[in-house]
MDAnalysis code that builds the backbone (N, CA, C; Angstrom):
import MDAnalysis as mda
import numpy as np

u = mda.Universe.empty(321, n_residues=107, atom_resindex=np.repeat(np.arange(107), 3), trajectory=True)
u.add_TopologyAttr("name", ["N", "CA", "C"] * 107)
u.add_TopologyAttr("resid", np.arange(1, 108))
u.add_TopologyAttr("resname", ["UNK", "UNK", "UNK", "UNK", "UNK", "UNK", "UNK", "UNK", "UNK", "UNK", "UNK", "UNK", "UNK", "UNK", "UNK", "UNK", "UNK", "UNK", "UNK", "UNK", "UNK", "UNK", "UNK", "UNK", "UNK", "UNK", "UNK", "UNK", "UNK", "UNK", "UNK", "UNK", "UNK", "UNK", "UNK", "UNK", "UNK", "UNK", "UNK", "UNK", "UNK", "UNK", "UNK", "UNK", "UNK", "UNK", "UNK", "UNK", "UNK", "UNK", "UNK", "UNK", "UNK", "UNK", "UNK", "UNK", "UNK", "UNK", "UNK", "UNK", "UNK", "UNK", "UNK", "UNK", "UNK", "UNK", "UNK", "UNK", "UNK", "UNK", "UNK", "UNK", "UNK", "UNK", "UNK", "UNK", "UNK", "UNK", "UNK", "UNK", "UNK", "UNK", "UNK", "UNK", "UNK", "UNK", "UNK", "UNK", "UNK", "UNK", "UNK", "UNK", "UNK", "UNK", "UNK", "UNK", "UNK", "UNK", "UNK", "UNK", "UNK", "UNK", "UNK", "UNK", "UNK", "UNK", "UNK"])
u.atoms.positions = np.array([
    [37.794, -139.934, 71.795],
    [37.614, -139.622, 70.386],
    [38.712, -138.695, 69.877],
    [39.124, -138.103, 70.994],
    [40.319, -137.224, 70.063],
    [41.611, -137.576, 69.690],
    [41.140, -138.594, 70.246],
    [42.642, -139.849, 69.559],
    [43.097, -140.016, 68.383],
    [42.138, -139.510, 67.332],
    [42.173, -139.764, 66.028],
    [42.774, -138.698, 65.898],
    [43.526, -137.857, 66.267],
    [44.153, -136.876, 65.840],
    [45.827, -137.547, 65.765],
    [45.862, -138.231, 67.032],
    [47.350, -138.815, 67.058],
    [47.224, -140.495, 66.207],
    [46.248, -141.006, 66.068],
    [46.165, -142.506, 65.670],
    [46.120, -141.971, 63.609],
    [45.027, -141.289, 63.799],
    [44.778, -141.079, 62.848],
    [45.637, -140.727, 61.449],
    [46.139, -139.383, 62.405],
    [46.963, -138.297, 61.124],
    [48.428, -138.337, 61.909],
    [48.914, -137.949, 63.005],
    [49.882, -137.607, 63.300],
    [51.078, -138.776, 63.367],
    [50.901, -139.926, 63.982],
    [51.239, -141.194, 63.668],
    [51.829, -141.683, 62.099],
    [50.603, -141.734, 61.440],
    [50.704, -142.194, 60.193],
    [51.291, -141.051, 59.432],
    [51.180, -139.697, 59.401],
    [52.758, -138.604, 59.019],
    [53.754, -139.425, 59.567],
    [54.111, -138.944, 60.866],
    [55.857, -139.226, 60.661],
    [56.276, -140.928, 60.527],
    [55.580, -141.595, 60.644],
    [56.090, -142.774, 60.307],
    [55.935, -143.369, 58.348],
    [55.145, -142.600, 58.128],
    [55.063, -142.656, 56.884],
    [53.924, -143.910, 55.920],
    [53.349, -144.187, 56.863],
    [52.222, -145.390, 57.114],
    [50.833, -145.067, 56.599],
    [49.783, -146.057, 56.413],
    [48.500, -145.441, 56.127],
    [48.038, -146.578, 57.821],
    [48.899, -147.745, 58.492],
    [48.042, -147.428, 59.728],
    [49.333, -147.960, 60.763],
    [48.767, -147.289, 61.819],
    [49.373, -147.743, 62.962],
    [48.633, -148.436, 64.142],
    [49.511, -149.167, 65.232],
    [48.762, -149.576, 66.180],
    [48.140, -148.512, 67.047],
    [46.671, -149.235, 67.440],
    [45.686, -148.055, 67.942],
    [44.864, -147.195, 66.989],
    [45.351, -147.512, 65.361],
    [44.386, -147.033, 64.352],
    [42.801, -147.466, 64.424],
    [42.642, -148.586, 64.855],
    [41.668, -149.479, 64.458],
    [40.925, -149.385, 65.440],
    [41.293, -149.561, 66.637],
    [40.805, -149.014, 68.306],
    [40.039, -147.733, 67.861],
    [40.576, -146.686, 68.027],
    [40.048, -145.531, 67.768],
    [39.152, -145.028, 66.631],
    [39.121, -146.132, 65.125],
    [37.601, -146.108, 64.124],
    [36.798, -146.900, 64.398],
    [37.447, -148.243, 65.099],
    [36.244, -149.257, 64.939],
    [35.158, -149.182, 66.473],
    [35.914, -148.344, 67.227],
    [35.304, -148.695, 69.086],
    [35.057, -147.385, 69.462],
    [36.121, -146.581, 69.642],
    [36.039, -145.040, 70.726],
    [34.759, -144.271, 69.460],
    [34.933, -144.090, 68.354],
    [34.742, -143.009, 67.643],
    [32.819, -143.357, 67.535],
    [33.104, -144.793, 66.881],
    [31.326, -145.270, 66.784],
    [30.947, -145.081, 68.232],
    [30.934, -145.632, 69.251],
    [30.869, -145.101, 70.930],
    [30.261, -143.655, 71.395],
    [31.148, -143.330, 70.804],
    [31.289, -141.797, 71.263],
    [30.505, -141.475, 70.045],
    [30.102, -141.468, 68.542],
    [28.889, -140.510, 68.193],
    [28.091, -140.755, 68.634],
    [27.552, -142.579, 68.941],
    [26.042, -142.925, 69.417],
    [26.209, -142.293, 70.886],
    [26.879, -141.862, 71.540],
    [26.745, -141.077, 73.256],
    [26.424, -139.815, 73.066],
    [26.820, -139.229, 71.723],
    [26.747, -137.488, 71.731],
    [25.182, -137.538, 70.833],
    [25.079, -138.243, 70.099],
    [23.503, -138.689, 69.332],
    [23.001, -138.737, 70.684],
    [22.839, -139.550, 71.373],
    [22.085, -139.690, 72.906],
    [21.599, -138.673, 73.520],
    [23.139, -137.980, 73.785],
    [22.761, -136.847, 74.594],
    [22.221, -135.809, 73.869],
    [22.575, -135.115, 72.574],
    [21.823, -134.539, 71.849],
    [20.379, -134.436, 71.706],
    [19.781, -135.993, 71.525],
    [18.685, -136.263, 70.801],
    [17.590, -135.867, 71.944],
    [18.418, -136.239, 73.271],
    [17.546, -135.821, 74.502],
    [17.507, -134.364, 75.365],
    [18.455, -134.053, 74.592],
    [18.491, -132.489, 75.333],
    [19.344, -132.705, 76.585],
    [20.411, -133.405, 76.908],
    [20.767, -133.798, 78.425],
    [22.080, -132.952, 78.507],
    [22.586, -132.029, 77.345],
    [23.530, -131.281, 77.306],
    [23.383, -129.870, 77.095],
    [23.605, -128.682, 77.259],
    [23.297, -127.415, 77.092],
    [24.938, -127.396, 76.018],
    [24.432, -126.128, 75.051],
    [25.761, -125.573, 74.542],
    [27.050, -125.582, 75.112],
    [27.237, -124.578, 76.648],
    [28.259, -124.697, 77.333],
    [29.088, -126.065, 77.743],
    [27.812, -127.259, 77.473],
    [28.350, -128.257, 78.034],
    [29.086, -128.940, 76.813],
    [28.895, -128.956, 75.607],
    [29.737, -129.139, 74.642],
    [31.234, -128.043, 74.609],
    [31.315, -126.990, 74.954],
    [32.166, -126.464, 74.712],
    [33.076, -126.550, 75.544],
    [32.653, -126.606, 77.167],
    [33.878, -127.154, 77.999],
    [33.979, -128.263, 77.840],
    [33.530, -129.673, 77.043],
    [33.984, -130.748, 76.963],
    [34.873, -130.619, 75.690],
    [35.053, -129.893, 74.533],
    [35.964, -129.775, 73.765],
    [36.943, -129.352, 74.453],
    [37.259, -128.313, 75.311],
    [38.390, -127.773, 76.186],
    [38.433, -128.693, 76.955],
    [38.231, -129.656, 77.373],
    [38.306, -130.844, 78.163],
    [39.078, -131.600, 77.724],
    [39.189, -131.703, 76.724],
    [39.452, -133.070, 75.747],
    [40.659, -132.311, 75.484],
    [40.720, -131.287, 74.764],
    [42.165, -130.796, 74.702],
    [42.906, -130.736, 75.478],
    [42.754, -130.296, 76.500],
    [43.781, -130.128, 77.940],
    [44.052, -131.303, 78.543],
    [43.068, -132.114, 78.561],
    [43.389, -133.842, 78.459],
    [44.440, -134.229, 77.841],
    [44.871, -133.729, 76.513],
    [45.842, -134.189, 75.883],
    [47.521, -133.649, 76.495],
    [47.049, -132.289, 76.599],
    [48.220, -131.784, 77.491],
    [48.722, -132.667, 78.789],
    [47.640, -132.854, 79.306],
    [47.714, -133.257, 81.149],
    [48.129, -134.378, 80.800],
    [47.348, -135.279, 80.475],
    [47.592, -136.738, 80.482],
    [48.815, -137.237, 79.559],
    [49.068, -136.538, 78.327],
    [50.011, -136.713, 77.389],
    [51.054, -136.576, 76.912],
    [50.997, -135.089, 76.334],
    [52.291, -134.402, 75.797],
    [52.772, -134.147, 77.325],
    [52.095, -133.909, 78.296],
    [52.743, -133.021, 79.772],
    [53.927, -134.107, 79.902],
    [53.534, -135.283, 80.233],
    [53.970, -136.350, 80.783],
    [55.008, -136.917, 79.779],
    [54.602, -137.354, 78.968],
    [55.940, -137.526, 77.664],
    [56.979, -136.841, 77.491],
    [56.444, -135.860, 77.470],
    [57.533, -134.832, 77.271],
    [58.396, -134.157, 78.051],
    [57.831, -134.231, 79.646],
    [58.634, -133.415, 80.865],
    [59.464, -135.131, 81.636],
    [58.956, -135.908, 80.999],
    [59.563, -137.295, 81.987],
    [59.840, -138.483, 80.428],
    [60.306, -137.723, 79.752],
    [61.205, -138.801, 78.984],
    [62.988, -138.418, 78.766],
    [63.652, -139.548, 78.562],
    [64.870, -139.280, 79.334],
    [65.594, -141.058, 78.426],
    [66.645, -140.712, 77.590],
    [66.816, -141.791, 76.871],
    [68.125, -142.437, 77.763],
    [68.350, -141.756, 78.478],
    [69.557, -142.243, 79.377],
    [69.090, -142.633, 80.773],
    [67.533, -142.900, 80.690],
    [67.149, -143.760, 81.987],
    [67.465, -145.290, 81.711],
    [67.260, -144.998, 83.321],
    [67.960, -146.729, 84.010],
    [66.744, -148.150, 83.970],
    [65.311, -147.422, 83.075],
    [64.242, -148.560, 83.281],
    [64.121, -148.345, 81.412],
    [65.243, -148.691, 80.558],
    [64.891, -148.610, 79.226],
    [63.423, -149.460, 78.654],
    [62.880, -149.610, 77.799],
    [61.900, -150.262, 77.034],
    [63.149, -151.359, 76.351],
    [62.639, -152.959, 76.561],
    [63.285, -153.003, 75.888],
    [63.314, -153.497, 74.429],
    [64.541, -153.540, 73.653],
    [64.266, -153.418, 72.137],
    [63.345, -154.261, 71.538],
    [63.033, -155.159, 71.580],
    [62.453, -156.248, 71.128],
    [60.954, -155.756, 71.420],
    [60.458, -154.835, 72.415],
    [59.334, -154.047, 72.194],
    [59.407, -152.685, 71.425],
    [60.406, -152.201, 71.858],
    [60.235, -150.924, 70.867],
    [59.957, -151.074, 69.125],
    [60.607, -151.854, 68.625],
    [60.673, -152.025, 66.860],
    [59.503, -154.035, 67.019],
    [58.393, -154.173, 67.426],
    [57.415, -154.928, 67.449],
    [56.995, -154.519, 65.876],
    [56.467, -153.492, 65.624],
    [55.872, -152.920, 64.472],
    [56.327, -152.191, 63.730],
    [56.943, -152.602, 62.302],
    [57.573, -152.247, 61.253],
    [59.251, -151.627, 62.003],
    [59.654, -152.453, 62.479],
    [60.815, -152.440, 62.690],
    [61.553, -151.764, 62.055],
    [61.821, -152.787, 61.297],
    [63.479, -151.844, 59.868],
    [62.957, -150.764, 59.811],
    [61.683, -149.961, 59.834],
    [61.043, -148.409, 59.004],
    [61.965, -147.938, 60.316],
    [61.587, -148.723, 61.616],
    [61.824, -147.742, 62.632],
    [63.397, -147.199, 63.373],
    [63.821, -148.691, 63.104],
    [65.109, -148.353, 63.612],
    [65.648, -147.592, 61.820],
    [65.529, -147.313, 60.711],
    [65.901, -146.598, 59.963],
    [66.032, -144.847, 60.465],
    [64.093, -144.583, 60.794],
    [64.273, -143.210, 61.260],
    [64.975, -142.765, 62.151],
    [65.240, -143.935, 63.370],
    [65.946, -143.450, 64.394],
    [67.894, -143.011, 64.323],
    [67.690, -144.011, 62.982],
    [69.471, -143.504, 62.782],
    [69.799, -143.086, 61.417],
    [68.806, -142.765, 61.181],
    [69.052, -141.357, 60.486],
    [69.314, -139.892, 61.002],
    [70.094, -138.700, 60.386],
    [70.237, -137.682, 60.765],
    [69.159, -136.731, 60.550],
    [68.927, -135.883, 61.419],
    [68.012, -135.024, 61.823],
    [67.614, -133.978, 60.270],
    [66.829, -133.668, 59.779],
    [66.606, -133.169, 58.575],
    [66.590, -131.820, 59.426],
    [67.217, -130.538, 58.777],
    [67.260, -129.529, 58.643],
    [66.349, -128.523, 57.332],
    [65.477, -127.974, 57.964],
    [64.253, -127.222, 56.907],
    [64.307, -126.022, 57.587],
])
């Protein structure tokens, strides 16, 4: 469910979009899923307070571990296993190869 933070908002900022791929995944499946599981567990008492709160810190550090950690400490545009182009620009292409060669905005 906390996907909707990157599907949702963060995605659709910098690309400049109202959706991206994985938008639809994450409203139409994870999110309905996941209230009727927390309705569940709620409705039955099968969770204590604490157990909501380390699952929010769960979910965040999830994003670290599994995500930004990994993206960000092992990406490398001068590797030898490129993506190649014809997958990278699949979805809205021209928007994409535009941002990419464009110059870096200074704020």
């Amino acid at each position: 469910m906390i996907q909707i933070i990157n599907h949702g908002i963060l995605t659709n900022v910098r690309m400049k979009t109202f959706y991206n791929p994985g938008l639809v995944t994450v409203l139409l499946l994870q999110w309905p899923l996941g209230i009727c599981y927390i309705h569940f567990v709620s409705a039955h008492h099968l969770a204590t307070n604490s157990d909501y709160i380390f699952g929010l810190i769960g979910a965040f550090a999830s994003i670290v571990v599994l995500w930004l950690g990994p993206i960000r400490l092992l990406r490398d545009r001068s590797s030898k296993y490129p993506f190649p182009e014809a997958d990278m620009f699949k979805f809205i292409g021209r928007r994409l190869r535009e941002m990419l060669a464009a110059p870096p905005r200074s704020e």
